[in-house]
C-alpha positions in Angstrom: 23.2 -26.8 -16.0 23.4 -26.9 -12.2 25.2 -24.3 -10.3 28.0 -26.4 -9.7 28.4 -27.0 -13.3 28.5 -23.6 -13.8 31.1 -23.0 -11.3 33.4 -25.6 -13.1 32.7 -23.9 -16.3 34.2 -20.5 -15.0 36.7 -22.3 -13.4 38.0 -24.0 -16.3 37.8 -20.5 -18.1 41.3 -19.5 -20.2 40.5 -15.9 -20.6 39.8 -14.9 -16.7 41.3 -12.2 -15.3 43.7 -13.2 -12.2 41.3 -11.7 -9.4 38.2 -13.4 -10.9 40.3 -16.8 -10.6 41.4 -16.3 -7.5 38.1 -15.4 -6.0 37.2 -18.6 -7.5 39.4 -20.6 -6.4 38.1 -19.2 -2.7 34.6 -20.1 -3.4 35.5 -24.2 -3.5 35.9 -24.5 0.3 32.5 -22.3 0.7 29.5 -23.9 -0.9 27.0 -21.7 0.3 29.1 -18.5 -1.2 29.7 -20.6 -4.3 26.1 -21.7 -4.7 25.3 -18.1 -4.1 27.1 -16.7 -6.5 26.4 -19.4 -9.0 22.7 -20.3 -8.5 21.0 -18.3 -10.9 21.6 -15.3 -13.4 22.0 -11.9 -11.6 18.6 -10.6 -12.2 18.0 -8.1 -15.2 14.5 -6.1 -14.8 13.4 -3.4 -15.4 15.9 -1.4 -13.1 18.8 -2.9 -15.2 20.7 -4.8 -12.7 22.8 -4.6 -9.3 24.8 -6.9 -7.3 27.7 -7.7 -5.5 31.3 -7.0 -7.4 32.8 -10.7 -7.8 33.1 -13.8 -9.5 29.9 -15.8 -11.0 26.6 -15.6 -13.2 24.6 -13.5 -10.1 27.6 -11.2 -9.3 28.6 -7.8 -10.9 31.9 -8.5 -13.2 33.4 -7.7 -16.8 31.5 -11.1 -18.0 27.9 -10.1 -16.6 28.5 -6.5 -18.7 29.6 -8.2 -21.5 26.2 -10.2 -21.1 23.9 -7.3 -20.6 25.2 -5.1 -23.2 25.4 -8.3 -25.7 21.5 -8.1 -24.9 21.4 -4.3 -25.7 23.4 -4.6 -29.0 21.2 -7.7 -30.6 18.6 -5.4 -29.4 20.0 -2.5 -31.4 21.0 -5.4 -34.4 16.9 -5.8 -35.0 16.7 -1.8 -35.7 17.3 0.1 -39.1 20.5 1.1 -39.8 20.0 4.8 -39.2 18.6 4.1 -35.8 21.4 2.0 -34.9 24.0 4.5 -35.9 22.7 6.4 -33.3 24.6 4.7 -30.7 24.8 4.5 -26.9 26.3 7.3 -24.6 28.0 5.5 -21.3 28.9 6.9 -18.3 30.0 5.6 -14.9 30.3 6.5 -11.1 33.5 6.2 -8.5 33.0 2.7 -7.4 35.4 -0.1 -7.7 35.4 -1.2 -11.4 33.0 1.9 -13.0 35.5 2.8 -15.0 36.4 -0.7 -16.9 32.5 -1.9 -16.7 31.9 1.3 -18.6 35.0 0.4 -21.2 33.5 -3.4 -21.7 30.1 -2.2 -22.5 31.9 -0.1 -25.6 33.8 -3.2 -26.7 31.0 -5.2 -26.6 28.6 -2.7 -28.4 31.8 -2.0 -30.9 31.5 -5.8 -31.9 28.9 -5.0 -33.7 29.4 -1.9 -35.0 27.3 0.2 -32.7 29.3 3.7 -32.3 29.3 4.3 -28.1 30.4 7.7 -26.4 31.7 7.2 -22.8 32.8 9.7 -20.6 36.4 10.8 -20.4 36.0 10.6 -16.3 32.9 9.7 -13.7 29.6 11.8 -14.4 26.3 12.3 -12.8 23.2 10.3 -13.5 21.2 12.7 -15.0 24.0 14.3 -17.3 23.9 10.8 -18.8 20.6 11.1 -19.4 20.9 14.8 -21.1 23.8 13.5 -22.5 21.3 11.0 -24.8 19.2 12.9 -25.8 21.7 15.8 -26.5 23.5 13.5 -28.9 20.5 11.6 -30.2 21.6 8.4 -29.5 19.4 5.4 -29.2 20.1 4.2 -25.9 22.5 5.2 -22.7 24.3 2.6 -19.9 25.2 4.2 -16.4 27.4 2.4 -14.8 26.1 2.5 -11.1 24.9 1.2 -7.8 23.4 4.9 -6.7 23.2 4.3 -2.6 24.4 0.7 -1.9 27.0 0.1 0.1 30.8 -0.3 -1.3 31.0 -4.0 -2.4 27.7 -3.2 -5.0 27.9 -1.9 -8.4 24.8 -1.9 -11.3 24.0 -1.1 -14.7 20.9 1.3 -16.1 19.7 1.1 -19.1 18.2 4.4 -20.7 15.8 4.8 -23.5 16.4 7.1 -26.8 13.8 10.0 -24.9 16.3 9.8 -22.0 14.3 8.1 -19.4 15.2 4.7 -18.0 13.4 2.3 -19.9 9.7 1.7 -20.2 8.2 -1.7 -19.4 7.7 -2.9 -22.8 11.2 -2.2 -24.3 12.7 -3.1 -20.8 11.1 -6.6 -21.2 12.0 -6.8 -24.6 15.8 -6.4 -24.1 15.5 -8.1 -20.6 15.0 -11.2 -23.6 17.5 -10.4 -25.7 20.0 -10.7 -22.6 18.7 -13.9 -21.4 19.4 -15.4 -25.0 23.1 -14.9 -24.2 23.2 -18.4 -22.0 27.2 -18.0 -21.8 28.6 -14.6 -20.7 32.2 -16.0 -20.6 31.4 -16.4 -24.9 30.6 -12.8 -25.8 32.6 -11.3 -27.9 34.1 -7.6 -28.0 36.3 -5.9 -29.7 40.0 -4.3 -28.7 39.6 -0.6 -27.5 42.7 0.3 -29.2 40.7 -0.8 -32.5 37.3 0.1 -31.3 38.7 3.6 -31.1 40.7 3.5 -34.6 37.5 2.7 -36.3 35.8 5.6 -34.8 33.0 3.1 -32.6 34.7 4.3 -29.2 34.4 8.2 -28.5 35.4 9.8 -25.4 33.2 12.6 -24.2 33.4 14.8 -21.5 33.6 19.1 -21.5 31.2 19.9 -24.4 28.2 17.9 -22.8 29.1 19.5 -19.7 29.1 22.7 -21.0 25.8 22.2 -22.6 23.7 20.5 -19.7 25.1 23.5 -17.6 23.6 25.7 -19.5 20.5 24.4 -19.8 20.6 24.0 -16.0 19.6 28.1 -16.1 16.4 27.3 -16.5 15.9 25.6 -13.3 16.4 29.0 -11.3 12.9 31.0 -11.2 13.6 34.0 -9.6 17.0 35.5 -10.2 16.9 39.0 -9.0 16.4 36.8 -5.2 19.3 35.2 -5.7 21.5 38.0 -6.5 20.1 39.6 -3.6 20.3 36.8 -1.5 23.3 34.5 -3.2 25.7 36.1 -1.1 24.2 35.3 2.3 22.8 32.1 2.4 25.2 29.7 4.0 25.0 26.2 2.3 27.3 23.1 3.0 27.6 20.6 0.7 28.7 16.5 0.6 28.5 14.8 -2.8 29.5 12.0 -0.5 32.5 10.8 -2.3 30.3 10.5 -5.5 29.8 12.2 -9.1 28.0 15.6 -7.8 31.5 17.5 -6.9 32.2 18.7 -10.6 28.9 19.8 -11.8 27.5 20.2 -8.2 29.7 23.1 -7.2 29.8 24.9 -10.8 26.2 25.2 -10.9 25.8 26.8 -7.7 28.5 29.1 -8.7 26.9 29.7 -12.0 23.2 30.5 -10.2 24.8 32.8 -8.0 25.6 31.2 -4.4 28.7 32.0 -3.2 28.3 31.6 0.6 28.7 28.1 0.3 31.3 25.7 1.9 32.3 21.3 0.3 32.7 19.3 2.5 36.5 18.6 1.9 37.0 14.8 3.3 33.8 13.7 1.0 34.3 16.4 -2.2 37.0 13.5 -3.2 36.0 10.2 -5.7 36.5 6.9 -3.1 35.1 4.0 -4.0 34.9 2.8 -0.8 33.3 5.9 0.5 35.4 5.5 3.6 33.6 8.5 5.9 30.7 7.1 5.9 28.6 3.9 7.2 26.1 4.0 3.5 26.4 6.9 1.1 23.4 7.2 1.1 21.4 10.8 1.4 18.3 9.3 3.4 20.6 8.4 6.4 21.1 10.9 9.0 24.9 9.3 9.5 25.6 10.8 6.1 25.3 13.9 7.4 27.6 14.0 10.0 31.0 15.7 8.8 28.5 17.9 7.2 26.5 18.7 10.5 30.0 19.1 11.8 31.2 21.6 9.4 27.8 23.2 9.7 27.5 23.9 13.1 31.4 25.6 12.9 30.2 27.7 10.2 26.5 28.4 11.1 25.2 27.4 7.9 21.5 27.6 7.2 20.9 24.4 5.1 23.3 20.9 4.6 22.7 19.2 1.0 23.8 15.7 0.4 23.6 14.1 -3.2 24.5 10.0 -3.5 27.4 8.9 -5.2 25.8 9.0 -8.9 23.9 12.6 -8.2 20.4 11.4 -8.9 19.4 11.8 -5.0 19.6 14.6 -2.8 18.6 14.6 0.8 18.7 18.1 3.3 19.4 18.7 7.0 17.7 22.2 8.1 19.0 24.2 11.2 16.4 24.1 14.0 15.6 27.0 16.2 18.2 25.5 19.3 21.3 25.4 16.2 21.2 21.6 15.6 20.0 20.3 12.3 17.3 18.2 11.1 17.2 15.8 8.1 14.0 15.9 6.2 12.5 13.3 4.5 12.8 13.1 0.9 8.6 13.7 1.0 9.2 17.2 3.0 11.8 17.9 0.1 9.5 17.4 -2.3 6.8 19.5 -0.3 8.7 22.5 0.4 10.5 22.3 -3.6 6.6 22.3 -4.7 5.5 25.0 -2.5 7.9 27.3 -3.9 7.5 26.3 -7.4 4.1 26.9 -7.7 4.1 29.8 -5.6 7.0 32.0 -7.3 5.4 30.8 -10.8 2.1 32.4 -9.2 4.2 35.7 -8.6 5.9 35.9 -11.4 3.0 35.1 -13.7 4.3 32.2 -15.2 2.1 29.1 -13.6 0.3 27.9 -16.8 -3.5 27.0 -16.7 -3.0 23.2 -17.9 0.4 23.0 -15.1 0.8 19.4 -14.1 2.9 17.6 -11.6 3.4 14.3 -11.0 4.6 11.8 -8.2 4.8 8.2 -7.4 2.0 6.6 -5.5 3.9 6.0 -2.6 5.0 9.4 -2.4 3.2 11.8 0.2 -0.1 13.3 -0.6 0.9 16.6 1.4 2.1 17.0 -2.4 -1.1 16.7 -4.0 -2.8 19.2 -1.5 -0.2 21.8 -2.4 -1.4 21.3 -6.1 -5.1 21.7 -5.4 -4.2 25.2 -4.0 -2.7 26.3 -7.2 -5.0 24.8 -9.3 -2.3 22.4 -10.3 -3.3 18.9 -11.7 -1.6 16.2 -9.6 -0.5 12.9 -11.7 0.4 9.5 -9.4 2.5 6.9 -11.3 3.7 3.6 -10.4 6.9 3.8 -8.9 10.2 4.2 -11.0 11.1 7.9 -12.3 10.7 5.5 -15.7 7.0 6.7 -15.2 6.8 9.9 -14.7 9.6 10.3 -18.0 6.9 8.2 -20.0 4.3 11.0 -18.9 6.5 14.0 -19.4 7.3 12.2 -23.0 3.7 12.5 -23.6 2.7 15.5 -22.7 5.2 17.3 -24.7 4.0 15.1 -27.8 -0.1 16.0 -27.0 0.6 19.7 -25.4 -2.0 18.5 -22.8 -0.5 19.8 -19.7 2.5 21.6 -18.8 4.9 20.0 -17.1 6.1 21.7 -13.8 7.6 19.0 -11.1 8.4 15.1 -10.4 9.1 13.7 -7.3 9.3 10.2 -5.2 9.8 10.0 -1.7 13.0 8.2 -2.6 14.8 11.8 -2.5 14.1 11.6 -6.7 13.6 15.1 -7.4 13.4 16.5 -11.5 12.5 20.0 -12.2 13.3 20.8 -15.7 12.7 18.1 -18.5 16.1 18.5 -20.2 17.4 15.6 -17.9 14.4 12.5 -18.2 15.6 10.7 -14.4 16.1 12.1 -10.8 18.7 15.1 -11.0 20.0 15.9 -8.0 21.9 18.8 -9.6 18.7 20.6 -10.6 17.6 19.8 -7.1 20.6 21.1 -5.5 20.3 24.7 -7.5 16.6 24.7 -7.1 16.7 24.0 -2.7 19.3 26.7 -2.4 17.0 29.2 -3.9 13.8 27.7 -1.6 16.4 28.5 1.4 17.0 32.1 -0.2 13.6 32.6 -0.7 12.7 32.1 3.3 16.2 33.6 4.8 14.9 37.2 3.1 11.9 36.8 5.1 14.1 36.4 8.2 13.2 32.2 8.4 14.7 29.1 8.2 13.7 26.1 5.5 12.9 24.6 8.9 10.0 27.3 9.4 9.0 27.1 6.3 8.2 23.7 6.5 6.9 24.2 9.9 4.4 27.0 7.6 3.3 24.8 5.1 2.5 21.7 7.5 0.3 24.7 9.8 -1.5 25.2 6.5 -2.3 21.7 5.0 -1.8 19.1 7.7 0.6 17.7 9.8 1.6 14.7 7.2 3.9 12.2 8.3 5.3 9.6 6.4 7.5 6.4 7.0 9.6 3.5 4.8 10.3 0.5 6.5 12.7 -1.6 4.8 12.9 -5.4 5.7 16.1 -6.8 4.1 15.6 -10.7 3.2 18.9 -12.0 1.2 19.9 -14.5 -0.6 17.8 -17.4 -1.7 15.9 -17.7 0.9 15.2 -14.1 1.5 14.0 -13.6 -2.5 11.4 -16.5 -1.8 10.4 -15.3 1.6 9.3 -11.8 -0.2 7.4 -13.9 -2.7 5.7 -15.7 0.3 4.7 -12.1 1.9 3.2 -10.4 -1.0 1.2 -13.9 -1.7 0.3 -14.0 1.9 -1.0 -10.1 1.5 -3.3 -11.0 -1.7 -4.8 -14.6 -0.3 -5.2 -12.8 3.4 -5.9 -9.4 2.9 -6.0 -6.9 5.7 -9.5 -5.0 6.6 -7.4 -3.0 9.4 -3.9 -1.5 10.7 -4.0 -0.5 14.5 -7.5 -1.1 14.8 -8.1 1.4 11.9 -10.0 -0.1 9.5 -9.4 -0.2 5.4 -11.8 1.2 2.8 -10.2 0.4 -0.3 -7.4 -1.8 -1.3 -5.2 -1.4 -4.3 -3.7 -4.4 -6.4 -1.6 -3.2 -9.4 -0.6 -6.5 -10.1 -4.2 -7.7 -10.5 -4.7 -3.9 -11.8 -8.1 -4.0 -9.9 -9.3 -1.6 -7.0 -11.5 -2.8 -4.1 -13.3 -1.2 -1.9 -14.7 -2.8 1.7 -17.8 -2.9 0.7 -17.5 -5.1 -2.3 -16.9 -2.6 -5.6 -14.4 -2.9 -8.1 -12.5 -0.7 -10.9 -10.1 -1.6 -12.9 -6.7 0.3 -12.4 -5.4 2.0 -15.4 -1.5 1.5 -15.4 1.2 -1.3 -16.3 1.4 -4.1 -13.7 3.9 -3.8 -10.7 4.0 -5.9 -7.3 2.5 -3.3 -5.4 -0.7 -3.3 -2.8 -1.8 0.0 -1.3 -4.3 0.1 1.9 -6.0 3.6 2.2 -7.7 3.9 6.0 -10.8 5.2 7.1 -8.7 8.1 8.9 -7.1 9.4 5.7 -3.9 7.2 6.8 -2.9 4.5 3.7 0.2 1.6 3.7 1.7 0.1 1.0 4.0 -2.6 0.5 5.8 -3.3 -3.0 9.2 -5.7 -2.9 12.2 -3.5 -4.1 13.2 -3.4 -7.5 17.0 -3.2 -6.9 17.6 -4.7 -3.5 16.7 -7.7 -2.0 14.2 -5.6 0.5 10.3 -5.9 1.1 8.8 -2.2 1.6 6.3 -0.8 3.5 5.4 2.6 2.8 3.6 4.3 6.1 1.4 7.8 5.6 -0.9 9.5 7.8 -2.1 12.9 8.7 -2.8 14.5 12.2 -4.6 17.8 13.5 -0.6 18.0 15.5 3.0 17.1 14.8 2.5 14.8 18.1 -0.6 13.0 16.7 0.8 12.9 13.5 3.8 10.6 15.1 1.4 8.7 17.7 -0.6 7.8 14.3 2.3 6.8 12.4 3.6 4.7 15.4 0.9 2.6 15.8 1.1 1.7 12.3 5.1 1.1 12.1 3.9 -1.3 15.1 1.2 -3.2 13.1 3.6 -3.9 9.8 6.1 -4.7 12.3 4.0 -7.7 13.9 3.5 -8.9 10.4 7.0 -9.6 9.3 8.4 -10.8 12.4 
């Protein structure tokens, strides 16, 4: 059908709610909204799916849930009837409609007699994903849009090991929901009835109790922190978001009791009115935070997104003003201390692994050499570095010991199977601890380990292209890349160039190897200077990205290095 038979279709719709009808009814005098919003299917991947809350097949409403999950459950129909007993644990974030998308995925999964436990109120990311594999249910659905601005919301799908889901089953069920060709036809059943037959359970308490617990495990050195815990000054923003409940109990729990919430943003608001983006990355999400920082001297400002799966930091500089780090610094200075109090203590095992992303920084994988620490890259999703974690507790191989992508995903215990910025949060404060006993900042540690490895710098640059035209214009670029492929950036010439879609590595002289992961849209440049580039569309957003590295002898050459390149990529997409 063409779009604008579509569009009739929902408009001739008996069972659609009154706001869906009016917005509807808006869209006739806008054909390039309506054609927008009707043009195509709102893309399921391996991500799930995200998109603007509204009317329409490529918009985020009850009828595009109903689809998905319709997907999930004929997924789940083709399993044993054990396995499909299991279930699906559901949780949801504070933005406009969480709650009820959350609700329609039960019904849905209730219609055909799959048992689903949602959350009695919004939860964290990652206590969705404990919350899996502590009730051993097949699959889990968050109900999010992590970062993106107010007028988004999304939908994760998780695998039975807790982890978002591979490739294979992703494309699997990605299938199954493209077989429903009508959303406005699923079927679900009542709630009143789905929860009389025992097929809707609310959860809440008990799996919170349970995931704090095992958060204990994340703290290494407890005897610092009840030195320490008591001195360190920490502010924190869960930005309107999820983190406020479980955020502030599991600093409590580890032993931090210098720290201050920031009160306008420690409250649920789907519009997340105090800020531009809640989003952790930005420095304008830090500034009520900075604010109440400065007035109460604090040493370190945490920020976790509205779903807690991301955490970004500001540090206090030497002159009293603060400075955001980069989720690759995080990362860093988290690793550092890892490996280093596991050194101390004793407790770094001899097969330790960690593993990152490959666009994450490879100030990382030095830090590893030093402890003798194998360092992992996977293709980027915290999908992949679950799958490996997954493994290696099935082989005994390695030991798992840290995961990280520059994307501010941090995980440091293996209870949780995606990002947690709770762990993160707990984890960071003791870092801070660790250096305020030795009469420093987090700033100055930083500032110690970039003395000792290399001044690496790193930089994303995002280019937004939306709509239909923008999603062919990225096709266009990353063609463009593979038919016309670079042999410099700022007159510094390439050695090697990575295709993980072709899943072959060449070098500039002519040699090939074969690349051993799944396929993923990515292309990575490494330079003769030690500098690399890559450029991979986003999974989520309509955004191309270029990823930007280098290292200098200096902070100042590090930046002169990294701005010629920002100026090169920039040339290229104008």
């Amino acid at each position: 059908m063409s779009w604008e038979q579509v569009y009739e279709q929902w408009l001739n719709e008996e069972n659609l709610p009154a706001e869906l009808k009016e917005e509807l009814n808006s869209l006739a005098d806008d054909s390039e909204k309506c054609q927008d919003a009707f043009y195509a299917p709102l893309e399921f991947g391996t991500a799930g799916m995200r998109g603007i809350l509204g009317a329409g097949i490529n918009r985020m409403n009850i009828f595009t849930i109903r689809q998905a999950t319709e997907g999930l459950a004929l997924f789940m129909d083709g399993q044993d009837v054990e396995t499909k007993k299991r279930g699906v644990a559901i949780a949801y974030d504070s933005r406009h409609k969480s709650p009820e998308f959350a609700m329609e995925a039960a019904k849905t999964l209730a219609q055909h007699g799959i048992p689903a436990y949602v959350f009695e109120s919004l939860r964290p990311t990652p206590e969705l994903s404990f919350a899996v594999r502590h009730l051993n249910a097949f699959a889990g659905i968050m109900i999010t849009a992590s970062h993106n601005p107010a007028e988004y919301n999304g939908y994760k799908v998780y695998g039975a090991d807790g982890g978002q889901m591979p490739p294979a089953d992703a494309d699997a069920l990605t299938t199954y929901v493209r077989s429903v060709e009508n959303p406005l036809k699923v079927e679900v059943l009542s709630e009143e009835e789905g929860k009389n037959r025992g097929l809707i359970t609310i959860i809440g308490e008990e799996v919170d109790k349970e995931y704090l617990s095992k958060l204990k495990s994340v703290t290494i050195n407890q005897e610092l922190i009840n030195e320490m815990g008591g001195e360190l000054k920490l502010i924190y923003t869960p930005l309107h978001g999820t983190g406020k409940m479980l955020g502030e109990k599991a600093l409590k729990q580890a032993g931090f009791t210098q720290f201050s919430l920031v009160s306008e943003q420690a409250v649920a608001d789907p519009d997340f009115t105090t800020v531009k983006s809640p989003n952790p990355e930005e420095h304008s999400a830090f500034e009520y935070a900075i604010r109440l920082g400065e007035k109460e001297n604090a040493d370190l400002l945490i920020a976790t997104d509205p779903d807690a799966d991301r955490l970004g930091a500001a540090v206090r500089l030497p002159d009293g003003s603060y400075q955001v780090l980069t989720g690759n610094q995080i990362g860093s200075v988290l690793l550092q201390y890892i490996l280093e109090a596991h050194k101390q203590a004793g407790t770094l095992p001899e097969n330790a692994v960690v593993l990152k992303s490959i666009v994450s920084s490879e100030l990382a994988t030095a830090i590893a050499e030093k402890y003798n620490t194998k360092m992992i890259d996977v293709l980027t999703g915290f999908k992949f570095i679950a799958e490996k974690i997954e493994e290696y507790e099935e082989d005994h191989s390695q030991t798992f010991m840290f995961g990280f992508e520059e994307s501010y995903g941090y995980l440091v215990k293996s209870f949780v199977r995606d990002k947690d910025a709770i762990q993160a949060l707990v984890l960071l404060a003791e870092v801070a601890a660790y250096y305020k006993k030795q009469g420093k900042t987090l700033y100055d540690g930083l500032q110690d380990i970039f003395a000792e490895y290399g001044y690496y710098k790193e930089k994303t640059i995002s280019v937004t292209l939306s709509g239909i035209e923008g999603s062919q214009k990225i096709k266009e670029l990353m063609a463009k890349f593979r038919q016309e492929a670079p042999s410099e950036f700022a007159e510094v010439s390439v050695t090697k160039t990575e295709d993980f879609k072709e899943l072959v590595s060449r070098t500039a002289d002519g040699k090939e190897e074969k690349i051993l992961t799944s396929p993923s849209d990515v292309l990575k440049y490494y330079m003769e200077d030690g500098s690399w580039i890559a450029i991979r569309p986003s999974g989520t957003e309509p955004k191309i990205k270029f990823y930007v590295a280098t290292i200098g002898t200096s902070h100042e050459n590090a930046d002169e290095k990294l701005a010629a390149f920002e100026n090169a990529v920039n040339k290229i997409t104008e």
